[in-house]
LUMROKE-306136 format. One line per field, with one value per residue (C-alpha): residue number from 1; residue in three letters; chain; x, y, z. Coordinates in steps of 0.02 Angstrom, whole numbers, plus 50000, padded with zeros to 5 digits. Layout:
BEGIN
seq	[NUM_...] .
type	[ALA_...] .
mol	[A_...] .
xx	[X_...] .
yy	[Y_...] .
zz	[Z_...] .
END
This chain:
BEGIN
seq	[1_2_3_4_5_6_7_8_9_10_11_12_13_14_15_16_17_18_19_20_21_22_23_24_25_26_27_28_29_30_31_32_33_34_35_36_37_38_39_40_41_42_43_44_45_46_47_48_49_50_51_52_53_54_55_56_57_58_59_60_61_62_63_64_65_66_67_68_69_70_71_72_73_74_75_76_77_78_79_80_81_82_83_84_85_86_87_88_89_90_91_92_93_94_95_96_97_98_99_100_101_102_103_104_105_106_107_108_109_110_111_112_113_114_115_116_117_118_119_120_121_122_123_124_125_126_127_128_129_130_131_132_133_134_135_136_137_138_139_140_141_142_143_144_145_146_147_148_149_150_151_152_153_154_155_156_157_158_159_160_161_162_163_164_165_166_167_168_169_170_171_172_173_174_175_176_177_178_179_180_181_182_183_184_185_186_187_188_189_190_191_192_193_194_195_196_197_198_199_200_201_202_203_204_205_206_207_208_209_210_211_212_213_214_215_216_217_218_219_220_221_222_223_224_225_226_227_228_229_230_231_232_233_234_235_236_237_238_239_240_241_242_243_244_245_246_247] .
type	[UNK_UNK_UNK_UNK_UNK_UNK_UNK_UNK_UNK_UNK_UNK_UNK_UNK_UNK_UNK_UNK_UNK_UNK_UNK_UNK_UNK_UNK_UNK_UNK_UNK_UNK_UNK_UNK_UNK_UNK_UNK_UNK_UNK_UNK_UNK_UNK_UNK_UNK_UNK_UNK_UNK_UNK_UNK_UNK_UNK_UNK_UNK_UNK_UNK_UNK_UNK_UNK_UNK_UNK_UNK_UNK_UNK_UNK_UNK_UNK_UNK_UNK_UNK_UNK_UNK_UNK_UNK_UNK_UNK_UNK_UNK_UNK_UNK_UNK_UNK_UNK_UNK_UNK_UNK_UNK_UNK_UNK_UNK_UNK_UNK_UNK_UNK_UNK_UNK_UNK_UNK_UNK_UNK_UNK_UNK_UNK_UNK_UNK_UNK_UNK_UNK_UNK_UNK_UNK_UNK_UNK_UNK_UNK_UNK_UNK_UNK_UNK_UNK_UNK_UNK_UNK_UNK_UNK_UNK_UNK_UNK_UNK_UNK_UNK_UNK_UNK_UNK_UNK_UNK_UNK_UNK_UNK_UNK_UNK_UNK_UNK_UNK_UNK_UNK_UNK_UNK_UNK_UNK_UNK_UNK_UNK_UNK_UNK_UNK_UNK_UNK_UNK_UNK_UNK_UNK_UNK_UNK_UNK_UNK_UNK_UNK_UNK_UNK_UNK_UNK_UNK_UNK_UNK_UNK_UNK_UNK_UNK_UNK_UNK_UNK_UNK_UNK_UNK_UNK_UNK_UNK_UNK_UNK_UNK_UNK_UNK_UNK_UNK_UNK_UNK_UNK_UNK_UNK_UNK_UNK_UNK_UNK_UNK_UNK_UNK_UNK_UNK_UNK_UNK_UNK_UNK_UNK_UNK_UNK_UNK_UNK_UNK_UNK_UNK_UNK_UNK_UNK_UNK_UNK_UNK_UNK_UNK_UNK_UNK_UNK_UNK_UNK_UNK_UNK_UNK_UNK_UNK_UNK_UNK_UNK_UNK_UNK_UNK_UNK_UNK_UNK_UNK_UNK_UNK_UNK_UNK_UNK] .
mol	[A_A_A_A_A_A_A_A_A_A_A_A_A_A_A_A_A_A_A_A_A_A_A_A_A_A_A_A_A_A_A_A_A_A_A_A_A_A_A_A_A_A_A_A_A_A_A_A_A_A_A_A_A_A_A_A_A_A_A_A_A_A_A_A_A_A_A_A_A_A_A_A_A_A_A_A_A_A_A_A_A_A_A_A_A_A_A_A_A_A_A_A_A_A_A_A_A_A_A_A_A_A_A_A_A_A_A_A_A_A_A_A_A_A_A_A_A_A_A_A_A_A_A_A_A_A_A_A_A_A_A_A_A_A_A_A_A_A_A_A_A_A_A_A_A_A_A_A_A_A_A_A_A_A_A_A_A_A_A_A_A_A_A_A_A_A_A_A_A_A_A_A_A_A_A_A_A_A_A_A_A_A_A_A_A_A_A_A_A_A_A_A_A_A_A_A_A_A_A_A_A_A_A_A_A_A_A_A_A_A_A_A_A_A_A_A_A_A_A_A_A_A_A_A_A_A_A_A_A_A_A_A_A_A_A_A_A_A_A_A_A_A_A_A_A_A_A] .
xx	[54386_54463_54595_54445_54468_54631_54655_54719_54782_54773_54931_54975_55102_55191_55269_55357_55475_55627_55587_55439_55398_55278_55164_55089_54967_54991_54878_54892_55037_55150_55203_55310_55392_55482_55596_55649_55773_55923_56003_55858_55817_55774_55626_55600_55463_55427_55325_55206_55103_54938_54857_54686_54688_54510_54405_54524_54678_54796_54986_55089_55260_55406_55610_55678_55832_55974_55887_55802_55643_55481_55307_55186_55055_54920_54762_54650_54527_54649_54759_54916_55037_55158_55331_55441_55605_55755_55899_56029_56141_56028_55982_55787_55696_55497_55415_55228_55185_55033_54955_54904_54787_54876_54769_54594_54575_54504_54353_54288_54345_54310_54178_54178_54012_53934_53986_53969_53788_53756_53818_53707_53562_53606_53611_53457_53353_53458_53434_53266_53163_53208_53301_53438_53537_53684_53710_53795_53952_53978_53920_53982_54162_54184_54208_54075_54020_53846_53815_53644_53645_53505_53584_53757_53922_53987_53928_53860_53756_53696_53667_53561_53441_53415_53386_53241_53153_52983_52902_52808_52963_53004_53124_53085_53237_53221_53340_53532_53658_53860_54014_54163_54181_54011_53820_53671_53516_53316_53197_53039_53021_52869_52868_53007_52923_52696_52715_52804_52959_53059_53260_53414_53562_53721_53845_54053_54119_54294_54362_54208_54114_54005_54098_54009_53831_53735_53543_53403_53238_53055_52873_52790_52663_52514_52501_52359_52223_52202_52374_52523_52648_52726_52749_52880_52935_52910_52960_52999_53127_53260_53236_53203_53316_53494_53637_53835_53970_54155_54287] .
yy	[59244_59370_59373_59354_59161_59149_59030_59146_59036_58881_58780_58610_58511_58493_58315_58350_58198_58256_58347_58414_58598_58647_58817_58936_59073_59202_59340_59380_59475_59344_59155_59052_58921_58784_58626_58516_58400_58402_58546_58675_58669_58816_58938_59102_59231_59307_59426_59372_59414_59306_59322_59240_59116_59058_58910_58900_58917_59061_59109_59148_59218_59280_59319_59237_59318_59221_59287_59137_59172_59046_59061_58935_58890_58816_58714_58697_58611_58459_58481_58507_58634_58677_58739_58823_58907_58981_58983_59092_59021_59001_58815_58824_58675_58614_58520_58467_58401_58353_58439_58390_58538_58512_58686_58747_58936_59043_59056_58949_58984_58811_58875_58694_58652_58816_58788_58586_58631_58747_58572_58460_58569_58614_58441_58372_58505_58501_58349_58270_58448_58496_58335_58424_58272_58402_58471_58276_58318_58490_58434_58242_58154_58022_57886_57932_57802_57729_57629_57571_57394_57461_57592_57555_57652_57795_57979_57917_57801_57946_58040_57891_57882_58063_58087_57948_58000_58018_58171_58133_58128_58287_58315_58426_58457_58510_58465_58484_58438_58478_58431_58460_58330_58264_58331_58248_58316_58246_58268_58175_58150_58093_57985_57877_57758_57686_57813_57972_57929_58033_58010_58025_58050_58090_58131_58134_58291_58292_58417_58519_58382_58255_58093_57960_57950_57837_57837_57769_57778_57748_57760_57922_57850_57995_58083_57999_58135_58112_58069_58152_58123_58240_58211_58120_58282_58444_58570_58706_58633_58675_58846_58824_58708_58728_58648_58679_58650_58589_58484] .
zz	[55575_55680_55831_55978_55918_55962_56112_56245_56387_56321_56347_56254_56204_56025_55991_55814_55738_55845_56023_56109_56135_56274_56219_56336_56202_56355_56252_56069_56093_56195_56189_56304_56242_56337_56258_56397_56319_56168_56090_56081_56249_56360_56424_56325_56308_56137_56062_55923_55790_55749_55586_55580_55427_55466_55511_55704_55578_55652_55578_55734_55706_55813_55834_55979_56072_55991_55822_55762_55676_55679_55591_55651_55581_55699_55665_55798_55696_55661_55811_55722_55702_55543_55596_55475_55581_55511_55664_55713_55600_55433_55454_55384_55472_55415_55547_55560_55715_55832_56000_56158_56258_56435_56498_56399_56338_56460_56377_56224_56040_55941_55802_55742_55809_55734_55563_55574_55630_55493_55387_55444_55412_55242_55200_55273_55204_55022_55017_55097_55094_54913_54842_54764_54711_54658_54837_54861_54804_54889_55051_55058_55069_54915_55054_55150_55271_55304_55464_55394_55321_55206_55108_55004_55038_54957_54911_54726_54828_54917_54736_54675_54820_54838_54643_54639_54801_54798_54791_54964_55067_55183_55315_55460_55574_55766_55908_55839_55965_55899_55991_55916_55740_55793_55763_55813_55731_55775_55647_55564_55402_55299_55154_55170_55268_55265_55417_55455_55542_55686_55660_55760_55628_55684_55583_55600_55504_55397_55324_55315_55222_55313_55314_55402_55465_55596_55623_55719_55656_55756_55672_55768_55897_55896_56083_56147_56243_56419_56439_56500_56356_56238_56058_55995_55885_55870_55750_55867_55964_55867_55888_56081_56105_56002_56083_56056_56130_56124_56182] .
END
């Protein structure tokens, strides 16, 4: 992670328990901040520091003029921010609160899909190219969700069915689509069905564990010669076609 992901001139709005702050990430040297209403209220300019936590997790500190000091602590990946502000007179408040993006960054910095992407893959080929039951736990929430009447909830559901698949099933993964918590990934795989199969999963990510899945699947129908159809799947479009993008 490094400071190129900071948001730079994104603006949004902060709604902790007691008042609302309006932030404008002017570069990452300079924030404006702006409380409209109660006893903090006013328009100031301050000079920052950011410190790159990783995974869109950034440390932003600063000294107002009155001598208050505040170190944020701002999750773009959750859309929350952690507050911890000691004022001009020593009062030390904590506040968590949530954000609302009221302008986008000039240019994009969400590396979710990227590294939800990477998650997807390492999970479909863990687990349906090499059926590495163990790779369940690291890569799946405990609660994981199934919308598929067929297979029970739960990651040790998950375990079970991977660790007594048959050696005939394979997964091959192409198309990946990932947009923001989301990633849709086509594939066929062989084995699982009297006929290989070509797949839509899409999966809902959670703190960087897949947490609830969704598929649709269709027997392969052969290209028929003479005809103008394409395949159904092909192997290469993945790396023809890879898709990300963000909110």
């Amino acid at each position: 992670m490094s400071l190129d992901r900071f948001p730079v001139g994104q603006e949004m709005d902060v709604s902790y328990p007691n008042f609302q702050v309006s932030l404008k990430l002017l570069s990452v040297q300079q924030l404006q901040f702006e409380i409209k209403d109660g006893p903090f209220a006013r328009v100031e300019t301050v000079e920052i520091r950011v410190i790159p936590l990783g995974n869109s997790v950034f440390a932003v500190s600063w000294q107002e003029k009155d001598g208050a000091t505040v170190v944020n602590v701002q999750d773009y990946d959750r859309g929350i921010v952690h507050s911890h502000a000691t004022l001009a007179h020593g009062q030390f408040l904590r506040m968590t609160g949530t954000f609302q993006i009221t302008r986008p960054a000039d240019r994009i910095t969400d590396d979710r899909p990227h590294r939800n992407r990477a998650l997807v893959l390492d999970a479909m080929t863990s687990l349906f190219q090499r059926h590495d039951a163990s790779a369940v736990e690291r890569l799946y929430t405990a609660d994981y969700i199934q919308h598929n009447p067929d297979i029970p909830q739960g990651r040790d559901a998950l375990h079970e069915i991977v660790a007594t698949l048959s050696p005939e099933v394979f997964y091959e993964p192409g198309l990946v689509i990932a947009d923001g918590d989301f990633v849709a990934i086509h594939g066929r795989i062989r084995g699982w069905g009297d006929a290989p199969q070509v797949v839509v999963d899409i999966f809902r990510v959670e703190g960087g564990k897949l947490a609830e899945h969704w598929d649709v699947l269709q027997n392969e129908v052969p290209t028929t010669e003479g005809l103008a159809g394409l395949s159904m799947f092909d192997p290469a479009e993945g790396a023809r076609l890879v898709r990300t993008e963000t909110p």
